[in-house]
DOMARSE-106933 format. One line per 4 residues: number of its first residue (from 0); their letters; for each residue x, y, z of C-alpha. Coordinates in Angstrom, 3 decimals. Example, Ala and Ser with C-alpha at 12.3 -4.5 7.8 and 13.67 -1.06 7.14 Angstrom:
0	as	12.300/-4.500/7.800; 13.670/-1.060/7.140;
//
This chain:
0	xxxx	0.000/0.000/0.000; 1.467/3.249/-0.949; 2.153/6.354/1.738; -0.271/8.822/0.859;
4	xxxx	-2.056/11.355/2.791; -4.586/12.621/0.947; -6.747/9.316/0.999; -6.413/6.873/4.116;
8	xxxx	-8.059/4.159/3.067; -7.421/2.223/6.383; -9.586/5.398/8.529; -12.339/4.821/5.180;
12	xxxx	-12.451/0.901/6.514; -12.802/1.781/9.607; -15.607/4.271/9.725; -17.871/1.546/7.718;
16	xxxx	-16.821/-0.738/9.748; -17.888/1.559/12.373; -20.899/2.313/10.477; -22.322/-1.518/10.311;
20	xxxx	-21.372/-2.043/14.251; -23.952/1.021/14.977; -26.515/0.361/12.782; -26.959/-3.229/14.126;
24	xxxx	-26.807/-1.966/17.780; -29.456/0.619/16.867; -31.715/-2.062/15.163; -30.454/-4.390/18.465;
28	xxxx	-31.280/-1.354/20.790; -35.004/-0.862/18.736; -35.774/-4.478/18.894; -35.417/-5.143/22.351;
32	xxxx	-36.907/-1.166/23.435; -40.376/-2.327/21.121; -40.241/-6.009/21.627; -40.427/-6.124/17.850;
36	xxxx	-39.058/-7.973/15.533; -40.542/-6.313/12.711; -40.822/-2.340/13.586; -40.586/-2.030/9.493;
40	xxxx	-41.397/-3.111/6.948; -37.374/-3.121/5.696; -37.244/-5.694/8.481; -38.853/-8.095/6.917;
44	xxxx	-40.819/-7.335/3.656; -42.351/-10.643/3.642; -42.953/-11.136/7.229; -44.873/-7.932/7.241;
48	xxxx	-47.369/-9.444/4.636; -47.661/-12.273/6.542; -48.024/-11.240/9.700; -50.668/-8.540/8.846;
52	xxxx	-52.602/-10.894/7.401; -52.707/-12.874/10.227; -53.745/-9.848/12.723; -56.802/-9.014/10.773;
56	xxxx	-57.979/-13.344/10.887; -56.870/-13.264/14.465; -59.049/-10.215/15.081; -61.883/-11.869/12.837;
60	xxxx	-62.290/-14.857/14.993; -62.126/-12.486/18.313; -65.112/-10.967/17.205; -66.792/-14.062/15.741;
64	xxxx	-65.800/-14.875/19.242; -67.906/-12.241/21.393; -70.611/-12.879/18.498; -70.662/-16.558/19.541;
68	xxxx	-70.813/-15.408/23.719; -73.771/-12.525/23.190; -75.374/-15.244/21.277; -75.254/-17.670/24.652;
72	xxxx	-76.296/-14.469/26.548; -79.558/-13.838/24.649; -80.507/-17.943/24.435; -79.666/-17.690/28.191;
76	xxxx	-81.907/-15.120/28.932; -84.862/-16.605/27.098; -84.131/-19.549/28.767; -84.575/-18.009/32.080;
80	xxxx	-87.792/-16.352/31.617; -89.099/-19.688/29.952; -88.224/-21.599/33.188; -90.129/-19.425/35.238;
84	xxxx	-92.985/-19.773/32.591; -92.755/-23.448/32.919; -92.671/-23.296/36.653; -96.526/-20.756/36.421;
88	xxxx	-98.092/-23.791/33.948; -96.835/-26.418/36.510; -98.865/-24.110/38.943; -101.434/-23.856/36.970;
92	xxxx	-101.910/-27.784/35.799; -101.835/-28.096/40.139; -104.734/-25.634/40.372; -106.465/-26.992/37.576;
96	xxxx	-106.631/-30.342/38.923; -107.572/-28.823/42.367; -110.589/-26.818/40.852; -112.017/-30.458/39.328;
100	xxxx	-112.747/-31.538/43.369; -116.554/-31.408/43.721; -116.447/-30.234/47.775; -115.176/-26.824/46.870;
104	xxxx	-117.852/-24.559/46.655; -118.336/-21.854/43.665; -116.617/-18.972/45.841; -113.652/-21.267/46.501;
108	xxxx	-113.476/-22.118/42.816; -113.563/-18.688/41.770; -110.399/-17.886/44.114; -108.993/-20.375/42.260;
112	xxxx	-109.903/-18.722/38.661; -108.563/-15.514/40.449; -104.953/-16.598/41.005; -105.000/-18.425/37.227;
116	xxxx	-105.815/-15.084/36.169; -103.046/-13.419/38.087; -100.821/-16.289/36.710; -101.991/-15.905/33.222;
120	xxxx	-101.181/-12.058/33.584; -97.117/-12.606/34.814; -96.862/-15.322/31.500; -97.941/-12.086/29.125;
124	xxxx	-95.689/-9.700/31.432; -92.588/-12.378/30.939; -93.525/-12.343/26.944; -93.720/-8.627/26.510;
128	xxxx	-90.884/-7.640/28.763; -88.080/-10.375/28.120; -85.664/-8.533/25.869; -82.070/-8.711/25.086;
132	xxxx	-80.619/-5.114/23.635; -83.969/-4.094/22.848; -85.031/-7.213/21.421; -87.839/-9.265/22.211;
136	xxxx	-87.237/-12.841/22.391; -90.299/-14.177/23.821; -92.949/-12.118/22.565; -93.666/-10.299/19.417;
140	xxxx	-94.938/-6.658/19.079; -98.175/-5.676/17.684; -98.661/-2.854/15.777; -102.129/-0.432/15.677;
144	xxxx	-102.558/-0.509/11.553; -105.613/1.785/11.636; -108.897/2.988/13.747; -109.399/4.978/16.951;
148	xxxx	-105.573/6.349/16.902; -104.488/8.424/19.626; -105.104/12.052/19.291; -108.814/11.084/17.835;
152	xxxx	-111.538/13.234/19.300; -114.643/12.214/21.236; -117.529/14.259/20.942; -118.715/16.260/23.901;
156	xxxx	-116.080/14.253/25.887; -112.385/14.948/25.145; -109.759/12.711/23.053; -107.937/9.168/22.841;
160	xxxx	-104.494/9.929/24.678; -102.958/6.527/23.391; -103.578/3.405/21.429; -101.991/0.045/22.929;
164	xxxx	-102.212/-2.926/20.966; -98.892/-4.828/21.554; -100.187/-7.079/23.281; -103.000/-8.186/20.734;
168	xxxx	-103.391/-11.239/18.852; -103.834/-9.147/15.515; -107.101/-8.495/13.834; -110.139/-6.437/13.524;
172	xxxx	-111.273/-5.197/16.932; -115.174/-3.976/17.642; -116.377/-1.437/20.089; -119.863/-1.882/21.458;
176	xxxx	-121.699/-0.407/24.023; -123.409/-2.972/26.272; -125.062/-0.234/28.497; -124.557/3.498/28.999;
180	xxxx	-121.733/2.634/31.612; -119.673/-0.137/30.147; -118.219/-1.182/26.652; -117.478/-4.267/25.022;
184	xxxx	-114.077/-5.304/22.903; -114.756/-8.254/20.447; -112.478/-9.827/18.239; -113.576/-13.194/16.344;
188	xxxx	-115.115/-15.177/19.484; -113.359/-13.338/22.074; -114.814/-10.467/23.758; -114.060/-8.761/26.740;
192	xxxx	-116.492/-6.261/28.787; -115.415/-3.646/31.181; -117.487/-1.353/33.555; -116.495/2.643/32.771;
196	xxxx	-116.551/4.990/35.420; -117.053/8.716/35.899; -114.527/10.686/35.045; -113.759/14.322/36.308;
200	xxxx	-113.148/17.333/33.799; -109.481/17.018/32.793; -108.926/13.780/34.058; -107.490/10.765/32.316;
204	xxxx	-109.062/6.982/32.150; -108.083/3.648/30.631; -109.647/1.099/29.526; -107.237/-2.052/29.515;
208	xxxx	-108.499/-5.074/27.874; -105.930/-6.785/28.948; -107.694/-10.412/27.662; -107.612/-9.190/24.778;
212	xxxx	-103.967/-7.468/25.137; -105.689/-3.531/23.646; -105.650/-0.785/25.925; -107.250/2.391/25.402;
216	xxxx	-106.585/6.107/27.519; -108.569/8.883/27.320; -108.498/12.555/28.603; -111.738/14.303/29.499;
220	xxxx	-112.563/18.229/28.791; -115.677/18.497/28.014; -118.181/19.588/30.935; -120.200/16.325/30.629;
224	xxxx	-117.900/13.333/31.750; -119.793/11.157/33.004; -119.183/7.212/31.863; -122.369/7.339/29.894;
228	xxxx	-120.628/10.564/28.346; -117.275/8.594/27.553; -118.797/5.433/26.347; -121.474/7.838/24.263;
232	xxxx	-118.109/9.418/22.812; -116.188/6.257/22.333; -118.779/4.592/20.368; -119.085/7.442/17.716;
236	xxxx	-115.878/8.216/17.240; -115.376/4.469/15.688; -116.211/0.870/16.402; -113.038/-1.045/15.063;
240	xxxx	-109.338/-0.756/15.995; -107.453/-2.789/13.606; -103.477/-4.427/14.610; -100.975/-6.321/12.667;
244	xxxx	-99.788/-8.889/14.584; -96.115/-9.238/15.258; -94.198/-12.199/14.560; -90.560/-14.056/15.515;
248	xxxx	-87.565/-12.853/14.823; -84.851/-15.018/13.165; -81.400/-13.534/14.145; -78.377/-14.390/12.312;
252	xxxx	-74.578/-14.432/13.899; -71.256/-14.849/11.876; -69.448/-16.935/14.584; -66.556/-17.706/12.191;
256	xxxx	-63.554/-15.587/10.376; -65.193/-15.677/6.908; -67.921/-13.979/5.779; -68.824/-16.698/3.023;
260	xxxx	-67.502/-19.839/4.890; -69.706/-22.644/4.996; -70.818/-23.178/8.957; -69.182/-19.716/9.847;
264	xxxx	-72.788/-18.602/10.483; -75.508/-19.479/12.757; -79.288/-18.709/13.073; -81.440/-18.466/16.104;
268	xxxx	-85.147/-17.495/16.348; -87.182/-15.697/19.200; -89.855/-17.215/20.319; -93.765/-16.379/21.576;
272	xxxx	-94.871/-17.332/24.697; -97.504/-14.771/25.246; -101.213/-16.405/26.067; -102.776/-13.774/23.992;
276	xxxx	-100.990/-13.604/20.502; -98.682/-16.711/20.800; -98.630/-18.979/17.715; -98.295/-21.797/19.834;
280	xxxx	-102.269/-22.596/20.110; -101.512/-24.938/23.521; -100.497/-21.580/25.622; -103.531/-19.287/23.674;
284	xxxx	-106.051/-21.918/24.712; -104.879/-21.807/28.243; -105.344/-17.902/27.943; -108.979/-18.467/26.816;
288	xxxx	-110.000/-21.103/28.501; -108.958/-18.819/32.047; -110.149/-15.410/30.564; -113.215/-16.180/28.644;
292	xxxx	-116.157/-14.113/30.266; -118.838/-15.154/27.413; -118.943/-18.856/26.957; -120.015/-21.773/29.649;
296	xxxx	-117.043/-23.118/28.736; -114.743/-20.418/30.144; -113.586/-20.257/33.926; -114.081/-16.428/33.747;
300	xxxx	-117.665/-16.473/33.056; -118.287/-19.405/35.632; -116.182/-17.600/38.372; -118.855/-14.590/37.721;
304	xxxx	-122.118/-16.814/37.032; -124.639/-17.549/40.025; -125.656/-20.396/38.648; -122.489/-22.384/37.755;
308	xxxx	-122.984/-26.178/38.420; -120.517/-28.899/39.001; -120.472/-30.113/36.058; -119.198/-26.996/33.924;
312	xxxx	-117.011/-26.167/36.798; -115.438/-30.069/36.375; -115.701/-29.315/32.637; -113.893/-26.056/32.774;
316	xxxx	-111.256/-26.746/34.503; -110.380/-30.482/32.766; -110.329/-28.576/29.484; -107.870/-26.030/31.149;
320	xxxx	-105.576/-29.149/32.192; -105.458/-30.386/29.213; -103.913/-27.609/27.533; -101.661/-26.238/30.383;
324	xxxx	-99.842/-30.082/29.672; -99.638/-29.533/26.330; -98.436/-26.099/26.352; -96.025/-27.987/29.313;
328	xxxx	-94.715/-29.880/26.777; -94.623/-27.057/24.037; -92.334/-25.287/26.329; -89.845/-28.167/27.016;
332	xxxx	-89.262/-28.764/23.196; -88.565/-24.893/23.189; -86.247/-25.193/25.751; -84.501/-28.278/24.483;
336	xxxx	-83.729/-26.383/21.387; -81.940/-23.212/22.628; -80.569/-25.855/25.134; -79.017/-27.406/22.070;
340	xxxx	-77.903/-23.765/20.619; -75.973/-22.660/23.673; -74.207/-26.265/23.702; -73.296/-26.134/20.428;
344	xxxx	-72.327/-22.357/20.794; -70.303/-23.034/23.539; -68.233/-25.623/21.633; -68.006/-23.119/18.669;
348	xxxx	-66.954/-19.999/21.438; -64.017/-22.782/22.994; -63.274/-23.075/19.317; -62.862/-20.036/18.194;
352	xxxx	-60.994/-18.796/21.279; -58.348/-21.910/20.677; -57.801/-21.019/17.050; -57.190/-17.147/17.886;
356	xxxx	-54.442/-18.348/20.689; -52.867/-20.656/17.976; -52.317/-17.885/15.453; -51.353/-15.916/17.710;
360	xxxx	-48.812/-17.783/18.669; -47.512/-18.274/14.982; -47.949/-14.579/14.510; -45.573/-13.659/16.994;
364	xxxx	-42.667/-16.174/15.476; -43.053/-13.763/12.934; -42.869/-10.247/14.680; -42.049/-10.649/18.083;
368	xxxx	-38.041/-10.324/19.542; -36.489/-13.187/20.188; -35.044/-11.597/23.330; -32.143/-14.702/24.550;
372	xxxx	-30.562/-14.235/20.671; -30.683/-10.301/20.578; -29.339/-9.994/24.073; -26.112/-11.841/22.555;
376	xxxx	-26.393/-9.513/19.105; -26.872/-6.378/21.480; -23.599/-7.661/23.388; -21.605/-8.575/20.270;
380	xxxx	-23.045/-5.171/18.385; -21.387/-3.377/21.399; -18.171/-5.205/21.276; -17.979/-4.211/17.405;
384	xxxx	-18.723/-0.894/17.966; -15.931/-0.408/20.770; -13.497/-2.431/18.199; -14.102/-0.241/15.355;
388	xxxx	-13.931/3.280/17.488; -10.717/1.982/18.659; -9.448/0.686/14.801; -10.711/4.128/13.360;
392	xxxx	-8.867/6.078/15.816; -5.475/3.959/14.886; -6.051/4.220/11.269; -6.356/8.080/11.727;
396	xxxx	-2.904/8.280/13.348; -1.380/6.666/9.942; -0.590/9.248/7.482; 1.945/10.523/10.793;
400	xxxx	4.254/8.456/9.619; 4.718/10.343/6.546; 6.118/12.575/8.224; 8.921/11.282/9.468;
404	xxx	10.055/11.071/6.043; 10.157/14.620/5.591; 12.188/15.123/8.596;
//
């Protein structure tokens, strides 16, 4: 090598030796500071590809994950309601078969009727107000599709405040006055009478026929407000409210990373339970059969009847057992089946849980520090980097020689 000054090679091997030795320690230093193997993608152009691809599949079955779990928490909660449903029909079959025992006398009986009623009432209170996020999963709503809405006026009386009908079967709905202080509700063979009272100037009133799940509210203004006043009003103003009944729900969860994978979806439907509206005839028979104020045949009229014999009562009350152990049985089938969803949803959430830890796992082979091997390249990057500061500062003390020869 010849003695030159202007160019020392030996300094210009140095410094990139120098150069290399702090550029690893820096990506040493990053790796270990992030816990990333990959904190670019010059780290590992491939890797990158990869591993993103995994992250958005590993976040796909996470979510397919909590869809799977809110899925067990809505089955769960119509499971719970139904099993305290189940537990009122047991109740009621108990009663039933009580009522049937020829020593009770008619007022006994008719205690009897009274706490069916009662129990009849909490099924339709479970239907209507078992909801998961706003959804009703054992009842249906009902919607008013025309007649008598609220804000309609009554002549010489005041107006319709409101208009409930979710709790109706569906249907045509007739308004009849039976005498100049009560009004009748009739749809098909049902039909429900209730007494009206006097109501002040300004004061509110509802009618709630609750058998036949359409209540009405009213505000009074008019001087004359007497019930022969409201009824009077009522009657005019229109003799039909008209509902479209509400039906089930069929709810559909992706419980799997790919939108058009077969089995990566799952469907669940609501159910009706209500005694009023239910398309399960077993539980709308009980309903009628405890509620019916019009027919022999019904435990409401008999409970109200003077002249009620044995034999109706007996009647009555066999016909009322016999559906109350149907609808028994309705309601286990039910119960079987979202027992089998939230089975076979917990196997799919135990699943889906497993796969995300497993690419996971292989994700972070990918991107993750190895922190045992770059403790050693941190340690060796050092080493270099000492070495080469110490060559570089040698090298630069080379071209003195040179001068020597001038001496």
């Amino acid at each position: 090598m010849p003695a030159v000054i202007n160019t020392n090679l030996a300094s210009l091997f140095a410094q990139n030796s120098l150069n290399m030795a702090q550029g690893n320690l820096a990506n040493s230093v990053q790796r270990l500071s992030s816990g990333l193997r990959i904190n670019s993608a010059a780290d590992d152009a491939a890797g990158v590809s990869i591993a993103q691809s995994m992250a958005g599949h590993i976040r796909a079955l996470d979510q397919a994950a909590l869809n799977s779990q809110q899925a067990i928490n809505l089955v769960q909660t119509a499971d719970t309601s139904m099993s305290t449903v189940q537990d009122i029909l047991l109740r009621m079959q108990q009663l039933a078969v009580e009522g049937a025992n020829g020593s009770l006398s008619n007022t006994q009986r008719a205690a009897i009727v009274t706490e069916l009623g009662q129990l009849n009432t909490q099924i339709n209170s479970f239907a209507a107000g078992t909801t998961y996020n706003g959804i009703q999963v054992l009842g249906a709503t009902t919607k008013s599709t025309g007649g008598l809405p609220a804000g309609t006026a009554l002549t010489n009386f005041g107006s319709i405040t409101s208009l409930d009908v979710s709790g109706s079967a569906g249907g045509t709905y007739t308004l009849a006055s039976v005498s100049t202080s009560s009004v009748s509700l009739t749809s098909g063979t049902r039909t429900q009478t209730l007494t009206v009272s006097d109501i002040v100037q300004g004061g509110q009133q509802t009618l709630n026929f609750s058998t036949l799940g359409v209540s009405l509210s009213f505000s009074g203004t008019a001087a004359t407000n007497g019930a022969t006043a409201l009824v009077g009003a009522l009657v005019a103003a229109g003799t039909t409210v008209t509902a479209t009944a509400g039906s089930v729900a069929t709810l559909g969860f992706q419980i799997g990373a790919s939108p058009t994978a077969s089995g990566d979806s799952i469907s669940i439907s609501t159910l009706n339970v209500s005694t009023i509206s239910s398309s399960n005839s077993s539980l709308v028979s009980v309903g009628d059969v405890i509620t019916k104020a019009n027919a022999n045949t019904g435990l409401g009229f008999l409970a109200t009847s003077s002249t009620a014999t044995d034999t109706q009562w007996t009647a009555a009350f066999k016909n009322l057992q016999g559906y109350v152990t149907t609808a028994i049985n309705d309601i286990s089938s039910s119960r079987a089946t979202l027992g089998a969803s939230m089975n076979q949803l917990g196997f799919i959430n135990n699943t889906l849980q497993s796969q995300s830890a497993n690419e996971q796992a292989a994700r972070s082979t990918i991107v993750d520090t190895n922190f045992s091997a770059e403790t050693a390249r941190l340690t060796k990057g050092q080493i270099m980097q000492q070495a080469a500061t110490a060559m570089l500062a040698q090298a630069n003390q080379m071209p003195n020689v040179i001068l020597s020869l001038l001496k």
